[in-house]
LUMVEXVEX-598308 format. One line per 8 residues: number of its first residue (from 1); for each residue x, y, z of C-alpha. Coordinates in Angstrom, 2 decimals. Each point is the difference from the previous one (the first is absolute). Layout:
BEGIN
NUM> X:Y:Z; ...
***
This chain:
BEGIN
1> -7.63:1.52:-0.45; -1.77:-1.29:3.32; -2.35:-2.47:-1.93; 0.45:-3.80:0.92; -1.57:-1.20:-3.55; -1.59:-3.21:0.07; 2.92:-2.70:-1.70; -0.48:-1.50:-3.45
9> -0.93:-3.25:-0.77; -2.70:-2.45:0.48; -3.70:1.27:1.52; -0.62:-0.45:3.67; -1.58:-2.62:1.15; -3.47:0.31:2.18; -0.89:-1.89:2.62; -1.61:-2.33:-1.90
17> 3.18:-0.75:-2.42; -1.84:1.82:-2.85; 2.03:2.57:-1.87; -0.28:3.00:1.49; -1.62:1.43:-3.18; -3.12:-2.06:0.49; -1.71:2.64:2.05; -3.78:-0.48:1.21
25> -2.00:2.84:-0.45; -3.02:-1.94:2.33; 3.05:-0.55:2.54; 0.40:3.72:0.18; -3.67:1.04:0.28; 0.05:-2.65:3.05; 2.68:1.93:1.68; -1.57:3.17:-0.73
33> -3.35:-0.86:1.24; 1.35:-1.43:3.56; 2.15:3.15:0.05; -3.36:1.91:-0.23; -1.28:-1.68:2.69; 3.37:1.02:2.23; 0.11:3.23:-0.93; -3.68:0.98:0.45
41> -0.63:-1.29:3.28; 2.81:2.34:1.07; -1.91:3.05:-0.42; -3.84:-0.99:-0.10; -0.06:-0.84:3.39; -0.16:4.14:0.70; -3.39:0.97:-1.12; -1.44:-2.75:2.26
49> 1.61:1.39:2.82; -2.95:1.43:1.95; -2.42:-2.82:-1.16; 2.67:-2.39:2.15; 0.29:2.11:3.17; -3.68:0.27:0.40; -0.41:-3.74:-0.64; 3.08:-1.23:2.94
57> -0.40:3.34:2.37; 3.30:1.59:-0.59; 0.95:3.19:-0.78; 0.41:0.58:-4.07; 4.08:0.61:0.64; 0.28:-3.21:1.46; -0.67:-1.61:-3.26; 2.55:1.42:-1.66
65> 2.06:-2.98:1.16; -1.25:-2.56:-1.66; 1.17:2.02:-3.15; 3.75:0.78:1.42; 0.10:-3.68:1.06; -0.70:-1.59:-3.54; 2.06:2.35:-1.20; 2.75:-0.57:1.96
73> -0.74:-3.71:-0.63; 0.84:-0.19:-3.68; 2.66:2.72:0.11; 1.97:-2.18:2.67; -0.54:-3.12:-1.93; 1.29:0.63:-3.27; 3.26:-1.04:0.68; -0.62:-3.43:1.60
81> -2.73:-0.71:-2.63; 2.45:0.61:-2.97; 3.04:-2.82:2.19; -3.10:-2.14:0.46; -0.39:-0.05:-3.99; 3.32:-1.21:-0.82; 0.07:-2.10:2.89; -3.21:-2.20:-0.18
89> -1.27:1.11:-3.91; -1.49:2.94:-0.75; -3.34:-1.92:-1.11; -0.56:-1.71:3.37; 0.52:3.68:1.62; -2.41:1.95:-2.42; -2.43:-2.55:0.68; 0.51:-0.09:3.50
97> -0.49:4.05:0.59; -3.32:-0.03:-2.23; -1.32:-2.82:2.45; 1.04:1.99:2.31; -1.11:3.62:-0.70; -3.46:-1.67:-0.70; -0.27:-2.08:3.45; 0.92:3.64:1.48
105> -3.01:1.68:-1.70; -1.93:-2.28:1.28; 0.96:0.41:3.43; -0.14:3.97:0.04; -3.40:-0.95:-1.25; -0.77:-1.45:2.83; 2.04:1.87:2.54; -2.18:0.60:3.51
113> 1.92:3.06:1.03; 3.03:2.36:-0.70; 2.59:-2.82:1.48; -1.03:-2.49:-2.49; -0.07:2.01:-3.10; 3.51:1.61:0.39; 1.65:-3.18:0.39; -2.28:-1.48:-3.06
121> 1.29:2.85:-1.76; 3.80:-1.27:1.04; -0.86:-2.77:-1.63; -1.57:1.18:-2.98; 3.12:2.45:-0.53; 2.44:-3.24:0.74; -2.16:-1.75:-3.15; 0.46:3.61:-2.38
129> 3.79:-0.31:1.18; 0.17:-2.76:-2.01; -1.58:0.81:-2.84; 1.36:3.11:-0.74; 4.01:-0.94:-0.93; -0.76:-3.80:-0.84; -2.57:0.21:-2.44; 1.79:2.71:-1.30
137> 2.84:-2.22:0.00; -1.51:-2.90:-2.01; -1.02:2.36:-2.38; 3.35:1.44:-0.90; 1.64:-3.00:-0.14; -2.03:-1.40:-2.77; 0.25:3.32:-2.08; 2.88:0.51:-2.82
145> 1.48:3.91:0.37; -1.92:0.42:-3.93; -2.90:-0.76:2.37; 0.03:1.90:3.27; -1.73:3.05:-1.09; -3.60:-1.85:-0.80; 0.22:-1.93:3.26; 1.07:3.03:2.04
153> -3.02:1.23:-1.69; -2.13:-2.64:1.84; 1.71:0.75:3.33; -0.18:3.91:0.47; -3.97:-0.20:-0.09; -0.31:-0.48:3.37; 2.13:2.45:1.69; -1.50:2.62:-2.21
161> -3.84:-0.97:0.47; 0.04:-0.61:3.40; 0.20:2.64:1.74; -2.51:1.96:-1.90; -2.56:-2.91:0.26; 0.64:-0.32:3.49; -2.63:2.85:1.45; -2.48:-0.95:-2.38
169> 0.14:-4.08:-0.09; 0.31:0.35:4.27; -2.88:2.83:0.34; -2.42:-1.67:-2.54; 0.46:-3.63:1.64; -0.58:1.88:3.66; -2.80:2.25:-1.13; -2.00:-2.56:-1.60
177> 1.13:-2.99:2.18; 2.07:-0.01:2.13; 3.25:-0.01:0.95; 0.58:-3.40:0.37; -0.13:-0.62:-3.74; 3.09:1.82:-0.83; 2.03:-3.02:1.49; -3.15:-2.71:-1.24
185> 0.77:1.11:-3.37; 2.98:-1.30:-0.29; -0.97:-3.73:0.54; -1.31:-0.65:-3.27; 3.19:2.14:-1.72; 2.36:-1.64:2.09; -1.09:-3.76:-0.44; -0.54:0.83:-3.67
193> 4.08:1.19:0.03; 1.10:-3.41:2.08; -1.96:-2.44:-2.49; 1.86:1.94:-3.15; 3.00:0.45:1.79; 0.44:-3.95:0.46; -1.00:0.04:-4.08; 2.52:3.03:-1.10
201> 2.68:0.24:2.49; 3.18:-2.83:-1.13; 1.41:-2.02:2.60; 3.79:-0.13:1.02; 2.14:-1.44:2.12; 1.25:3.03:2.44; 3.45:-0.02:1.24; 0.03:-1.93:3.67
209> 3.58:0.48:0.39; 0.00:4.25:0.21; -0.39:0.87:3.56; -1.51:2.96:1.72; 1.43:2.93:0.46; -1.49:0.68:3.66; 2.28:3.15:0.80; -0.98:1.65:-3.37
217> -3.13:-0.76:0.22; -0.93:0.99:3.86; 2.09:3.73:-0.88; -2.15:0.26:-3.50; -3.70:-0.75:1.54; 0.53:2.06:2.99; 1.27:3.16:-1.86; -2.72:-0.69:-2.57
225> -2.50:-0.71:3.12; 1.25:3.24:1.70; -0.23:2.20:-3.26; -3.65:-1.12:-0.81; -0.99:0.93:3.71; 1.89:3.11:0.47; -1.63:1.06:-3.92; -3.44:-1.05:1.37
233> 0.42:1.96:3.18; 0.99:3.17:-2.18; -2.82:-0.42:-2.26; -2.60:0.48:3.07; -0.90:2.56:2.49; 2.50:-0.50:2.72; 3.40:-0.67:-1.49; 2.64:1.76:1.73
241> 2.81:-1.63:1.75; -1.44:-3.62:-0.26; 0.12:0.32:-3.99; 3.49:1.52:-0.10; 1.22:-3.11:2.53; -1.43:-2.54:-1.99; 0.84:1.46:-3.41; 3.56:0.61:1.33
249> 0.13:-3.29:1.64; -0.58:-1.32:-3.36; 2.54:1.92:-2.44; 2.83:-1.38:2.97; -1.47:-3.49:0.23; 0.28:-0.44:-4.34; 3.30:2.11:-0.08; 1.41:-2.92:1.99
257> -1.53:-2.69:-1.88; 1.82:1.59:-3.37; 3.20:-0.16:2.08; -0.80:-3.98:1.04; -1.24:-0.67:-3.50; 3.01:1.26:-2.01; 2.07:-2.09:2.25; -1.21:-2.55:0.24
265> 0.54:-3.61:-1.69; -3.92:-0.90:-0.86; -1.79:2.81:0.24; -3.76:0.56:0.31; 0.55:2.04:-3.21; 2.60:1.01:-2.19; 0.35:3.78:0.07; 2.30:-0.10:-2.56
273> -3.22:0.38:-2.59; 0.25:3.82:0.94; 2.71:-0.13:-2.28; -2.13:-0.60:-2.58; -0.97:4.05:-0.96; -3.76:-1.06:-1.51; -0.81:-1.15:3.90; 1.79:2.09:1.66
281> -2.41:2.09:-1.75; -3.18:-1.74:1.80; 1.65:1.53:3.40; 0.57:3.64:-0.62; -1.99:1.47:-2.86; -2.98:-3.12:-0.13; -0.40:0.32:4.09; -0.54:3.77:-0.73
289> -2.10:-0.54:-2.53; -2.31:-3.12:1.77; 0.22:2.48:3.12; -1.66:2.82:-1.69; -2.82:-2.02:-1.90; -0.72:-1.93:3.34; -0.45:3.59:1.82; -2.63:1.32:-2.86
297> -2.90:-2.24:0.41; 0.08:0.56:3.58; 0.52:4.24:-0.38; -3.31:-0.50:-2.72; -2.80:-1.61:2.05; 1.39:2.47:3.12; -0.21:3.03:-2.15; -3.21:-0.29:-1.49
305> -2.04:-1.09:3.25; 1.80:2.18:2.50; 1.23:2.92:-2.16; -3.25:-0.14:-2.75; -2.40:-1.12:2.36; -1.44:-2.84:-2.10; -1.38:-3.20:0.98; 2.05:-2.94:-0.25
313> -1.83:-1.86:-2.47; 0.71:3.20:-2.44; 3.43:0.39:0.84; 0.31:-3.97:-0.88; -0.92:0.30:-2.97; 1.77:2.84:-1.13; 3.39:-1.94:1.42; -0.67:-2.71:-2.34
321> 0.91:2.06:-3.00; 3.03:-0.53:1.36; -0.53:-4.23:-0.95; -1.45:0.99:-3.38; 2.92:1.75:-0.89; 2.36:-3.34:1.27; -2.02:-2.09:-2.16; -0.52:2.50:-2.73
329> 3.53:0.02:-0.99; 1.47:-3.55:0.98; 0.03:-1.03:-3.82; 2.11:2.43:-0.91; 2.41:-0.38:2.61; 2.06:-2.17:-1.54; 0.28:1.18:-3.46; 0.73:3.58:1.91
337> 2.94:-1.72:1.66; 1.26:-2.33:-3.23; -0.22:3.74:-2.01; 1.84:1.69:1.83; 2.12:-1.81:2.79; -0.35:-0.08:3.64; 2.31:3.08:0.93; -2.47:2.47:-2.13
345> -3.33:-1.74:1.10; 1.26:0.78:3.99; 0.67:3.43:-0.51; -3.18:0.54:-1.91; -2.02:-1.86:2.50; 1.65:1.40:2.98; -0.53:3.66:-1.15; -3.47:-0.12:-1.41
353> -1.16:-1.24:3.26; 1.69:2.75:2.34; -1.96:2.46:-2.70; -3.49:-2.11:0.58; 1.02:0.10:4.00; 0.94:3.60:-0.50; -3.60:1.11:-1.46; -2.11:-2.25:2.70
361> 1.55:2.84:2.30; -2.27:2.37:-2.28; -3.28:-1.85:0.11; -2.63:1.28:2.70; -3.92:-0.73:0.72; -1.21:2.25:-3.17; 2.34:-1.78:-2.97; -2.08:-1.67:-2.38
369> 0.06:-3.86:0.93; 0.48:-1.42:-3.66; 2.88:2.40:0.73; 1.27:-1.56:2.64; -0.34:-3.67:-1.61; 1.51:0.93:-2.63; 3.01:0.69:1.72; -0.10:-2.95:2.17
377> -0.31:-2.31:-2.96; 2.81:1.84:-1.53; 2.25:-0.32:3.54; -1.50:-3.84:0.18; 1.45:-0.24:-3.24; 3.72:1.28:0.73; 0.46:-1.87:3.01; -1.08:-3.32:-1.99
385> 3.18:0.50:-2.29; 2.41:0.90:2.39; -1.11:-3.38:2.36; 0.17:-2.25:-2.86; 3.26:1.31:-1.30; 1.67:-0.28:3.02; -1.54:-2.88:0.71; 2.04:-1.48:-3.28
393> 2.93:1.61:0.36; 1.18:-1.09:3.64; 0.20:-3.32:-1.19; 1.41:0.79:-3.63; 3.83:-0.66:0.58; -0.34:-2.16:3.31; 2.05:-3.28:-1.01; -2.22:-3.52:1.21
401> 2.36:-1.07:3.18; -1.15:3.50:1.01; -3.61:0.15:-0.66; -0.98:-1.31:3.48; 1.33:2.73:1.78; -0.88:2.61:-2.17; -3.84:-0.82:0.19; -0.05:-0.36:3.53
409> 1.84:3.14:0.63; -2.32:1.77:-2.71; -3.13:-1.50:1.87; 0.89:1.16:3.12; 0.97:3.70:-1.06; -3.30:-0.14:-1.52; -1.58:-0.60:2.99; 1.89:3.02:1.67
417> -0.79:2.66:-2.65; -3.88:-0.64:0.52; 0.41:0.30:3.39; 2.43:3.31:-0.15; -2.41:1.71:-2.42; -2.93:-0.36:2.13; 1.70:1.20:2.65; 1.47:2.65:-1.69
425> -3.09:1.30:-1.24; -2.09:0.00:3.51; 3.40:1.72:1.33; 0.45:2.83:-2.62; -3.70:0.43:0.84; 0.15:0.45:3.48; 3.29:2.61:-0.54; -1.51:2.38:-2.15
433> -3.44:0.05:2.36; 2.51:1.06:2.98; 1.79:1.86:-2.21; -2.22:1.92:-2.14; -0.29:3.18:2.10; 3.84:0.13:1.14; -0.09:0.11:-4.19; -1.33:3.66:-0.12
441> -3.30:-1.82:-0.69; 1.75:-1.32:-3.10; -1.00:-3.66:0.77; -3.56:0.95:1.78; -1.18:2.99:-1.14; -3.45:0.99:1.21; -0.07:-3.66:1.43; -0.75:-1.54:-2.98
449> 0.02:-4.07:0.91; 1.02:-0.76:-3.56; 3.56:1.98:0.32; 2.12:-3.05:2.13; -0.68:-1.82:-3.01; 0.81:2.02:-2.84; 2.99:0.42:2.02; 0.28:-3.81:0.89
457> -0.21:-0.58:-4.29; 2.70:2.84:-0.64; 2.86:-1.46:2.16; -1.02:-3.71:-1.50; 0.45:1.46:-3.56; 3.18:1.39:1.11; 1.28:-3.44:1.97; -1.05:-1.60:-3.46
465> 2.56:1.80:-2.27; 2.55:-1.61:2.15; -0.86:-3.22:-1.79; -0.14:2.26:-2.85; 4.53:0.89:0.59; 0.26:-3.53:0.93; -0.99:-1.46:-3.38; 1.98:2.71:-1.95
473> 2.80:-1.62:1.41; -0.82:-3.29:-1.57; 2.33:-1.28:-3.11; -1.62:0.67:-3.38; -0.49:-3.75:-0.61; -1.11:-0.65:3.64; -2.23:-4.01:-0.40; 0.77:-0.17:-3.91
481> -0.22:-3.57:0.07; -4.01:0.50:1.32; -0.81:3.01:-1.56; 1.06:-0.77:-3.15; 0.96:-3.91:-0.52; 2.60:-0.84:-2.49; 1.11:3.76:-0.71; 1.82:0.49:3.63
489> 3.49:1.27:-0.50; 3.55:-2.16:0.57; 0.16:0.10:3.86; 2.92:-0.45:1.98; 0.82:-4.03:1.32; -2.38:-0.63:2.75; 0.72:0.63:3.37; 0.83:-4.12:2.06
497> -3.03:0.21:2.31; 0.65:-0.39:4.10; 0.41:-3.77:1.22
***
């Protein structure tokens, strides 16, 4: 078996020297709140696009920067962010980034012109950076294995809300506003988070001796830096060669950072968690999977204004069945995955949502709308189990002296699968409208505007059973020790961990 199960004995201790059974539910809700924050100003930034360019004289393109840059920002800073937590304590880091992600709001507030609000948005993303792995971090390190699946259920929340809040949080606050607010907003969240963080988060010591890996590090942030531009570039209207460079640039720049970091003595990360099949699993089938559920609520709002025709107010609404259905069945997740294990939950998940991607390809301007919701709440629904099971089960057999690394890596693969799928989607878009009459009209027949996106939907079905062969693969008892606590089979001796 590939599984590094975690060794026997005494619980782990957190941060604050509390057994590491002593979880804190509030603790988690904290980290899931500032991840909300991160996460949302991503995306909302997009629907106040125009409002922007009007206000600083710049063509509406131009703004698409300060989106790539924050981006960019917290993709590139994972990595130092998670070394900064074990260096200096990951309290004193968490606190730090919501300080700074508020200060940053501010500031993009504020910003006079174009200039000012990209690099405020560096800034803001260098603040998310930080919050993303090490309050994830803290979190995990206070929480028993018998635990992990209610506090992953406090985690996944964000990355599954916000991106379907984004359009309508960002085009309410600049319709009835402006768009100033969608940064001012986050001043009262973010001091709120800082005053409970210095209440929830324990203090520790961090380790002053373990130096920096510079070379791993500069190879890791620019391949992830290259991937998140050259992704960007391919999501928008004039890709090309500049895309391909960067993406290129990137797969190179990380292939030699694997090659420094398996050789050498103190590594940024230990890559020997791949080992460990339950993560390994967060790279091939969970990146397919995150890919495909990032593309879908930006193929949605496209579909229904550009295809349907309808205003975006309607088509907002109708996306957010897509929430109701997240929230809808987020009691039941758990008990799904302590019924029946996390190898049949993936396969289920995985395949019911290709089906509910599968029959959005069907929908045009005349089906009934409670139709439509319907199946949005029901595809809202499917893509809330798989993210919380694989949420679980990356970290279900990842020994402690490992835990660092795998969260960081996971974090930052996170990052690139939102990224890939929005790309992905605005590229399979743009194919099939060239393509369509080189089809036989099979694509765009009689023109119709809504068949790139039926199309789009098909091929992300199909991209999704991929995830789908992926977790077949999985052993039987794949995270037995989360799933189901005290039942897990006799495992093989654990796997020593890398110095």
């Amino acid at each position: 078996m590939s599984e590094s199960p975690p060794p026997s004995g005494p619980p782990a201790e957190s941060p604050a020297g509390n057994p590491a059974d002593k979880w804190s539910p509030r603790l988690a809700l904290l980290v899931a709140a500032t991840f909300f924050m991160e996460f949302l100003d991503g995306t909302v930034l997009t629907t106040a696009i125009p409002s922007i360019a009007a206000d600083f004289s710049v063509p509406s393109a131009d703004v698409n920067i300060t989106m790539t840059a924050y981006l960019m920002t917290v993709a590139m800073g994972i990595p130092l962010s998670s070394w900064l937590a074990e260096h200096i304590g990951a309290r004193r880091v968490f606190c730090l980034a919501i300080a700074t992600f508020t200060v940053a709001s501010l500031m993009c507030a504020l910003s006079p012109d174009l200039i000012m609000l990209t690099l405020s948005r560096v800034l803001q993303g260098a603040g998310g950076a930080m919050m993303v792995p090490v309050g994830t971090l803290v979190v995990l390190r206070g929480t028993a294995k018998k635990d992990l699946l209610r506090a992953t259920a406090y985690l996944v929340w964000p990355g599954l809300l916000a991106p379907v809040l984004a359009p309508l949080v960002g085009g309410a606050l600049t319709t009835f506003l402006s768009w100033h607010w969608i940064f001012l907003i986050n001043l009262p969240l973010g001091l709120a988070a800082f005053l409970a963080a210095l209440r929830l988060v324990p203090a520790a010591p961090g380790d002053r001796t373990r130096r920096l890996d510079w070379r791993g590090l500069s190879l890791t942030t620019l391949g992830v830096g290259c991937l998140v531009v050259g992704l960007e570039l391919a999501g928008g209207h004039d890709s090309g060669t500049s895309a391909a460079l960067s993406i290129t640039a990137g797969l190179l720049f990380l292939g030699a950072a694997a090659w420094w970091l398996l050789r050498a003595r103190s590594p940024l990360f230990d890559l020997g968690v791949f080992a460990t099949r339950t993560f390994r699993a967060t790279a091939t089938g969970g990146f397919i999977y995150r890919l495909t559920i990032s593309a879908v609520p930006f193929l949605l709002p496209l579909m229904f204004q550009n295809g349907f025709g309808w205003d975006p107010l309607r088509a907002g609404v109708l996306v957010a069945a897509v929430f109701i259905g997240n929230i809808g069945i987020k009691p039941a997740t758990t008990p799904l995955i302590r019924r029946f294990g996390f190898k049949p939950v993936l396969v289920f998940a995985s395949l019911a949502s290709a089906a509910t991607f599968a029959l959005c390809a069907l929908l045009d301007a005349g089906t009934p709308e409670p139709l439509i919701f319907a199946l949005l709440v029901a595809s809202g629904a499917f893509r809330s189990i798989g993210f919380s099971a694989y949420a679980s089960v990356q970290y279900a057999d990842v020994v402690p002296a490992q835990l660092p690394s795998a969260n960081a890596v996971s974090a930052t693969l996170v990052q690139l699968a939102a990224a890939a799928g929005i790309a992905i989607g605005a590229l399979l878009i743009r194919v099939f409208e060239v393509s369509g009459p080189l089809l036989g009209g099979a694509v765009d027949a009689g023109g119709d505007p809504v068949a790139p996106y039926r199309a789009a939907f098909l091929a992300i079905a199909a991209i999704m059973l991929l995830s789908t062969l992926d977790s077949l693969t999985l052993p039987r008892h794949a995270g037995a020790e989360v799933s189901r606590p005290g039942q897990a089979p006799t495992a093989a001796p654990p796997r020593r961990p890398r110095a």
